[in-house]
VOPAGU-2260 file (C-alpha; in pm, 1 decimal, decimal comma):
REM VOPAGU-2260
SITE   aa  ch    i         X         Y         Z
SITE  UNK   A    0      57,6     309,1    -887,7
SITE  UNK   A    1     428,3     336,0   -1021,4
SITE  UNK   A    2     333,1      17,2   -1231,4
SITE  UNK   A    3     116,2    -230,7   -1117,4
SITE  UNK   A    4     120,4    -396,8    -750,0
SITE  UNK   A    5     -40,7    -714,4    -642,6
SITE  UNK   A    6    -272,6    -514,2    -413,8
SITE  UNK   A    7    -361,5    -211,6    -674,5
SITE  UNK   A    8    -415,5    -521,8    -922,5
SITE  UNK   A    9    -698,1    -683,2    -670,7
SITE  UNK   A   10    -817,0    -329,6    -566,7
SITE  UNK   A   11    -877,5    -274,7    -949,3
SITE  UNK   A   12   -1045,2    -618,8   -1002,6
SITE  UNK   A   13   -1286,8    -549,1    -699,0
SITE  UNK   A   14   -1366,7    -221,3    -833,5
SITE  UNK   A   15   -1457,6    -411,8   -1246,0
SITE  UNK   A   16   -1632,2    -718,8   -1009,1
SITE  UNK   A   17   -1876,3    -425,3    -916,8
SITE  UNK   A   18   -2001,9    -331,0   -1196,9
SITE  UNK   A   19   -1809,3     -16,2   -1206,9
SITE  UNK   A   20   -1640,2    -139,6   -1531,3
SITE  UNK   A   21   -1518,9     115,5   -1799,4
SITE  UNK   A   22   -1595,8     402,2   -1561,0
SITE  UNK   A   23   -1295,6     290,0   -1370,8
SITE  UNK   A   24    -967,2     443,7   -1457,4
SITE  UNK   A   25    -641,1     225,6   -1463,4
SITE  UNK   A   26    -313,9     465,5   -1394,5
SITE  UNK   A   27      35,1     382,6   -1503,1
SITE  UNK   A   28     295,0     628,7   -1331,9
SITE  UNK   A   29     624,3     653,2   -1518,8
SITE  UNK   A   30     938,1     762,0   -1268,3
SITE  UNK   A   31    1265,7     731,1   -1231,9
SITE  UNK   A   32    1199,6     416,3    -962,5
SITE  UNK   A   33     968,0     246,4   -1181,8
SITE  UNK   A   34    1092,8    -152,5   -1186,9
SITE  UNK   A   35    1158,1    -306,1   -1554,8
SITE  UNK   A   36     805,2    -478,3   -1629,6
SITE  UNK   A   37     567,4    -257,4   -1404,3
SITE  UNK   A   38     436,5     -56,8   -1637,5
SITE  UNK   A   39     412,6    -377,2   -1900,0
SITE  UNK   A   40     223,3    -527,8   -1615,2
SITE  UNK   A   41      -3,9    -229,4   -1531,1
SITE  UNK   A   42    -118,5    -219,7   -1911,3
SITE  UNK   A   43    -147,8    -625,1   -1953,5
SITE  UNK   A   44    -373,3    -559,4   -1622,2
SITE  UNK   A   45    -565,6    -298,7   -1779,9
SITE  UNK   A   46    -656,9    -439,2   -2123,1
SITE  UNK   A   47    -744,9    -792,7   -1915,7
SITE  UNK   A   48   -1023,2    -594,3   -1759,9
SITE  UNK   A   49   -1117,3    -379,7   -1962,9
SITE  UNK   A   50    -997,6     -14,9   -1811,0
SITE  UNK   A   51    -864,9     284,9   -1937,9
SITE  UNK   A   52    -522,6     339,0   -1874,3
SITE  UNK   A   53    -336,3     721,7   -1827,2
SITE  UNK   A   54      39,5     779,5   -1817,6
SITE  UNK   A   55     125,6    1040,0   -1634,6
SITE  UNK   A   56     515,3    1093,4   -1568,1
SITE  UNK   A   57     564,5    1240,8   -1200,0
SITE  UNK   A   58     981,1    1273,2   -1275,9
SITE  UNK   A   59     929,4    1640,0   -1396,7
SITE  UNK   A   60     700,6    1726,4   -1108,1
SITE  UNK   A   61    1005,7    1494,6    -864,0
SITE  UNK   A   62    1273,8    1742,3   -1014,0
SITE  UNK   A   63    1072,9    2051,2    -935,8
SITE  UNK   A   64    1066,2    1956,2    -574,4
SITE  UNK   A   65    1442,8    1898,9    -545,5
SITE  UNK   A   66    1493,9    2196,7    -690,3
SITE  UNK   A   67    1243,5    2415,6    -485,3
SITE  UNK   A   68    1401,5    2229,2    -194,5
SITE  UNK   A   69    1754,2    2213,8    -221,4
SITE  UNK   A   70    1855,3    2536,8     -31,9
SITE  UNK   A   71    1636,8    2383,2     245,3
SITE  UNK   A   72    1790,4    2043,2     221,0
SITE  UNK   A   73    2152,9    2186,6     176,2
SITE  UNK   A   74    2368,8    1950,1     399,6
SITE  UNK   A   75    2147,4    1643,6     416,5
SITE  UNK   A   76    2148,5    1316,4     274,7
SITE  UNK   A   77    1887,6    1183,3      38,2
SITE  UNK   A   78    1675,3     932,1     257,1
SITE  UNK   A   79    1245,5     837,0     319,2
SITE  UNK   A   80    1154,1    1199,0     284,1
SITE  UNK   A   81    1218,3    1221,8     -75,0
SITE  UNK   A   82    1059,1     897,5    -153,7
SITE  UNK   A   83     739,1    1038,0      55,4
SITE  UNK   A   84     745,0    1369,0    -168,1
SITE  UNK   A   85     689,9    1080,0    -509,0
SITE  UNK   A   86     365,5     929,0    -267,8
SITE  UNK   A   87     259,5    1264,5    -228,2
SITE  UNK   A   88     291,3    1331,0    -550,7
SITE  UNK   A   89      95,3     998,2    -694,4
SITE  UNK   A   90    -144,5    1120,7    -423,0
SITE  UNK   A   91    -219,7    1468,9    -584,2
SITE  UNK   A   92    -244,4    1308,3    -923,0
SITE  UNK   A   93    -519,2    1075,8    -833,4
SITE  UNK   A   94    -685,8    1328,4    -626,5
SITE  UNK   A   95    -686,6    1568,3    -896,9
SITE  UNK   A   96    -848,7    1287,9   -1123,4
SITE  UNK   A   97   -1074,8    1180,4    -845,4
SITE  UNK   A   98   -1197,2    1546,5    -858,4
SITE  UNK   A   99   -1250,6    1585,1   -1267,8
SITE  UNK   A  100   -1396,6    1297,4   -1343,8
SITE  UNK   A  101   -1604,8    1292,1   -1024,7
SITE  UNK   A  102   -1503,1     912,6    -925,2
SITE  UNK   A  103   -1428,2     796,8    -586,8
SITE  UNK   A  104   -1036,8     704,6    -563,1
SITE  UNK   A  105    -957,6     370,2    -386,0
SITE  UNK   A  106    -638,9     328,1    -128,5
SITE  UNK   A  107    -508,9      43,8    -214,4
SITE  UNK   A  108    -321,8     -70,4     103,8
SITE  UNK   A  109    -332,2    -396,9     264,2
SITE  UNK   A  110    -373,0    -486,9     669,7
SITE  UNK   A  111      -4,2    -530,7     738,2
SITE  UNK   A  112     112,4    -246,0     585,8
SITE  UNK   A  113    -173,8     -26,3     758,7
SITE  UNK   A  114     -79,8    -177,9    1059,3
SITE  UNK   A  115     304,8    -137,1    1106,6
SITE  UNK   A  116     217,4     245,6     876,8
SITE  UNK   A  117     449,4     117,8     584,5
SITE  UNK   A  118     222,3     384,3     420,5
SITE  UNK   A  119     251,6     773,0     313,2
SITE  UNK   A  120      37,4    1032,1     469,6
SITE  UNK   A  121    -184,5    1209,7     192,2
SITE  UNK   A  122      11,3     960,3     -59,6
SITE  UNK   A  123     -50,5     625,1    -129,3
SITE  UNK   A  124    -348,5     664,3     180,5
SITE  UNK   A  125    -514,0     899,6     -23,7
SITE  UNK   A  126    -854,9     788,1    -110,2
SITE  UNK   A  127   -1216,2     753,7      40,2
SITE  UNK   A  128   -1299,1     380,6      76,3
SITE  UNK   A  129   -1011,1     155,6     153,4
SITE  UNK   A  130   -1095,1    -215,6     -34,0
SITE  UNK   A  131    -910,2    -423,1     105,8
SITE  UNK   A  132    -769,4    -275,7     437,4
SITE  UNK   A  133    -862,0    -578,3     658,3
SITE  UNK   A  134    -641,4    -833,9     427,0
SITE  UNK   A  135    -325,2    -913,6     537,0
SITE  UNK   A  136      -7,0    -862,9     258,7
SITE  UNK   A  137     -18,3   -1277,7     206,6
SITE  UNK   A  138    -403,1   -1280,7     181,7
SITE  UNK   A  139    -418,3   -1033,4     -45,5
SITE  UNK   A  140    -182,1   -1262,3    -249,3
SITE  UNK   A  141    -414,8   -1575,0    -174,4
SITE  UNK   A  142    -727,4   -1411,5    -313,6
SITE  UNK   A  143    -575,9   -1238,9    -602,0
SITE  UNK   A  144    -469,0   -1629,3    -708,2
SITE  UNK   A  145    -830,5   -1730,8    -615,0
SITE  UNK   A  146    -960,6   -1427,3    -851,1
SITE  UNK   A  147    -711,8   -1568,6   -1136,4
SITE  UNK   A  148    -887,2   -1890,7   -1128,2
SITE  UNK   A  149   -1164,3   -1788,6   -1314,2
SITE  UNK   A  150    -961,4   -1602,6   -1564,7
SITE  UNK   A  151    -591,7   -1478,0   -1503,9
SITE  UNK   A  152    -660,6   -1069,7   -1561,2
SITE  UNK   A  153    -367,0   -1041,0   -1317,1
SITE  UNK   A  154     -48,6   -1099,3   -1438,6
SITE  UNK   A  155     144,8   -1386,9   -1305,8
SITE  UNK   A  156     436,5   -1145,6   -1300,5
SITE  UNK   A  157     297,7    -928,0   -1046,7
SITE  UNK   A  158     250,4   -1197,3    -775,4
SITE  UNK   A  159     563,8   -1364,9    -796,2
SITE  UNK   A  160     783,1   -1037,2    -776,6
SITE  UNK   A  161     950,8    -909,7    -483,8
SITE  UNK   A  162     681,7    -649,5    -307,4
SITE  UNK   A  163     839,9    -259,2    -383,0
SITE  UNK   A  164     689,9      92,2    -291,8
SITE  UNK   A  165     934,7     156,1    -571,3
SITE  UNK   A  166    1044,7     486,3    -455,5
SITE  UNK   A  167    1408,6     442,8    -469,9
SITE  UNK   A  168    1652,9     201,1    -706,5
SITE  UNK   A  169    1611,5    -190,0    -634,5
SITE  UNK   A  170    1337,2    -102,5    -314,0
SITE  UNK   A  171    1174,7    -397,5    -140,2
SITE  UNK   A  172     960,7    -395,4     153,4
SITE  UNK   A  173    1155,7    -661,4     363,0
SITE  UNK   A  174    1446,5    -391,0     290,4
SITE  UNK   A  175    1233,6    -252,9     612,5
SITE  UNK   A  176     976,9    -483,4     718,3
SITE  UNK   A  177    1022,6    -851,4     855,1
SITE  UNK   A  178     940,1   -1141,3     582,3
SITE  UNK   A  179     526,2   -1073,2     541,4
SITE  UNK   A  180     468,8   -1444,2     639,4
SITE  UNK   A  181     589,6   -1354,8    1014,0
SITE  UNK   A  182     450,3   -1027,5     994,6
SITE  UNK   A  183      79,9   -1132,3     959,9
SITE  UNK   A  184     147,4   -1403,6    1177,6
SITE  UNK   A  185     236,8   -1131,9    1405,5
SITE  UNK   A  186     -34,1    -900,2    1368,7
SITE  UNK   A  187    -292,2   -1156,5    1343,6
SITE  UNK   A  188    -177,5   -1271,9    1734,8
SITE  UNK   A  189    -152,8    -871,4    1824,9
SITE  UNK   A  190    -436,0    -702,7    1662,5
SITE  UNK   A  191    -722,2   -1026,4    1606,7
SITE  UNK   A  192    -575,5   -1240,4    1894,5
SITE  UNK   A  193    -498,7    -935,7    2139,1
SITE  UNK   A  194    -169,7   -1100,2    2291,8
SITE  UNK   A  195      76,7    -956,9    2420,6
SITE  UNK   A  196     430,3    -944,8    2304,8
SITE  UNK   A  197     529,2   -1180,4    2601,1
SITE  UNK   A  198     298,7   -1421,5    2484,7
SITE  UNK   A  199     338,3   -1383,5    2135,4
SITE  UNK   A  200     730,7   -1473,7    2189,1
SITE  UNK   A  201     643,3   -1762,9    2360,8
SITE  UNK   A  202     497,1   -1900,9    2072,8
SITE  UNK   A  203     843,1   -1912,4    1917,4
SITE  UNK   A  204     891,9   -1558,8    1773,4
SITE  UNK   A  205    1176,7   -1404,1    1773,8
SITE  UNK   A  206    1179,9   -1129,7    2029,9
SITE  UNK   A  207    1342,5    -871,5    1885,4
SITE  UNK   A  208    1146,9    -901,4    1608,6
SITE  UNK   A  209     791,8    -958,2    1784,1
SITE  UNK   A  210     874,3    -613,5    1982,0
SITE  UNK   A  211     925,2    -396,4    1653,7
SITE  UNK   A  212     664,4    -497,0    1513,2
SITE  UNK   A  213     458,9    -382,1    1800,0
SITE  UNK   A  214     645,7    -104,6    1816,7
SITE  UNK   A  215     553,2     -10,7    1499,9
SITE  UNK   A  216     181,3     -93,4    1515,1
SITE  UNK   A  217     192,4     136,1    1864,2
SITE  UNK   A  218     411,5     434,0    1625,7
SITE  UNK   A  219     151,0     372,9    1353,8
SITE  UNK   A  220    -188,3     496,7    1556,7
SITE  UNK   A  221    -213,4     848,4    1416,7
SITE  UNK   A  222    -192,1     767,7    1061,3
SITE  UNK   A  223    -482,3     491,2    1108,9
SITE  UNK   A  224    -682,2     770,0    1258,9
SITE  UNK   A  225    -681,6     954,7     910,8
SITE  UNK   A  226    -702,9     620,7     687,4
SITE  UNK   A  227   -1014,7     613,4     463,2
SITE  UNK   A  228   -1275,7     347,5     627,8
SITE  UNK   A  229   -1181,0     -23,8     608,8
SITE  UNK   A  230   -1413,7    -246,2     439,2
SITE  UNK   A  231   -1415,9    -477,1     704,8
SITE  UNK   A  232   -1398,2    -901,0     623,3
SITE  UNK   A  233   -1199,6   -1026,1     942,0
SITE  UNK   A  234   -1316,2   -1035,5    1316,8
SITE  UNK   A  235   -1102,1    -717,2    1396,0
SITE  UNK   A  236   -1090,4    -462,1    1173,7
SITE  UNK   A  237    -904,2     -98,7    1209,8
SITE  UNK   A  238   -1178,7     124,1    1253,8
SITE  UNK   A  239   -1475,0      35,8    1477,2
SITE  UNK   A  240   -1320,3    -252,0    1591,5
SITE  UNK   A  241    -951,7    -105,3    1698,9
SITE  UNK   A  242    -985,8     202,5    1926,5
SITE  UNK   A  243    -644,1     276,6    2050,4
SITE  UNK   A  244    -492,8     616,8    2180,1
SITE  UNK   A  245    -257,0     832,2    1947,5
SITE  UNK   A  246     -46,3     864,1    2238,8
SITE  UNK   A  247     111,7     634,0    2489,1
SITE  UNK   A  248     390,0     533,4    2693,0
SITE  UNK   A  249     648,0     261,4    2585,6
């Protein structure tokens, strides 16, 4: 994590809730992106439950790639590809980890960003069980306030700021996506309620909107097909319960 999400904070309260306790291993990634009070976040997470906490600064590794790259990238703009290289990056670190201390890593995405793939390939997907993969973004948000009603390991902080990849300077993720709220409503019509975007609009959605989305989900396919398996808690889950092609017509 480059400091402490809402969704890598649940993820990592799951993983303490099953008994896995000290074994599990809290990371705190220090970059250039990082937003002011992640990292306080990340460790106020880890010391509430109890986890071991590693720093490990990807900015050196970052520079490396620009410079092993520049000749290549000579003449174009910086844009998503660089911010992918930092996932990739996170994604060899915990790998790496995974192997040495023989643990299993955790992806920590949610439904809605699985669905629309506001995820990175062998990044932030890295991992062999996904958690909580059938929760949509404002669920996940819902239950981590449930879990903080027995005792508040999460930090109030980290649900009440704006959602970030943080992967480039003042990031959000309705700089790309729709507000979550009509997202899930979205997906939960598409993927659970199988409707089409004709009849989703005529609910009242926006059109334009309803058909990106869809769009997306469609676009999305072939990085599902490589996700770690879903632990599966609604009545249609990616996995066993989606089986779409990789390729289709619009």
């Amino acid at each position: 994590m480059g400091g402490v999400r809402v969704r890598s904070a649940l993820s990592a309260a799951f993983v303490v809730a099953a008994a896995v306790g000290l074994a599990g291993v809290g990371l705190v990634y220090t970059a250039r992106q990082t937003l002011t009070g992640s990292v306080e976040d990340s460790l106020a997470l880890a010391r509430n439950l109890g986890i071991k906490v590693l720093s490990l600064p990807i900015s050196p590794i970052m520079e490396t790639y620009e410079k092993t790259l520049a000749g290549a990238f000579q003449g174009f703009k910086s844009d998503v590809t660089e911010e992918n290289i930092q996932s990739r990056i996170r994604g060899n670190l915990l790998m790496a980890l995974s192997n040495k201390y023989g643990a299993l890593l955790l992806t920590t995405g949610n439904k809605s960003e699985l669905a629309v793939g506001y995820c990175t390939l062998y990044g932030d997907m890295n991992g062999g069980l996904a958690v909580i993969a059938d929760l949509p973004k404002m669920m996940v948000y819902r239950v981590a306030r449930y879990r903080n009603r027995r005792k508040m390991d999460i930090p109030e902080s980290t649900l009440t700021k704006a959602p970030s990849a943080e992967l480039r300077p003042d990031q959000t993720d309705q700089d790309s996506l729709p507000p979550y709220e009509v997202l899930d409503r979205i997906l939960e019509l598409h993927i659970e309620g199988c409707q089409s975007a004709e009849e989703i609009v005529a609910q009242g959605f926006d059109e334009e909107t309803v058909r990106k989305v869809l769009r997306l989900v469609r676009n999305a396919e072939f990085k599902r097909k490589q996700a770690a398996p879903v632990l599966k808690v609604t009545s249609r889950a990616f996995g066993t319960g989606w089986r779409m092609p990789i390729a289709r017509g619009e």
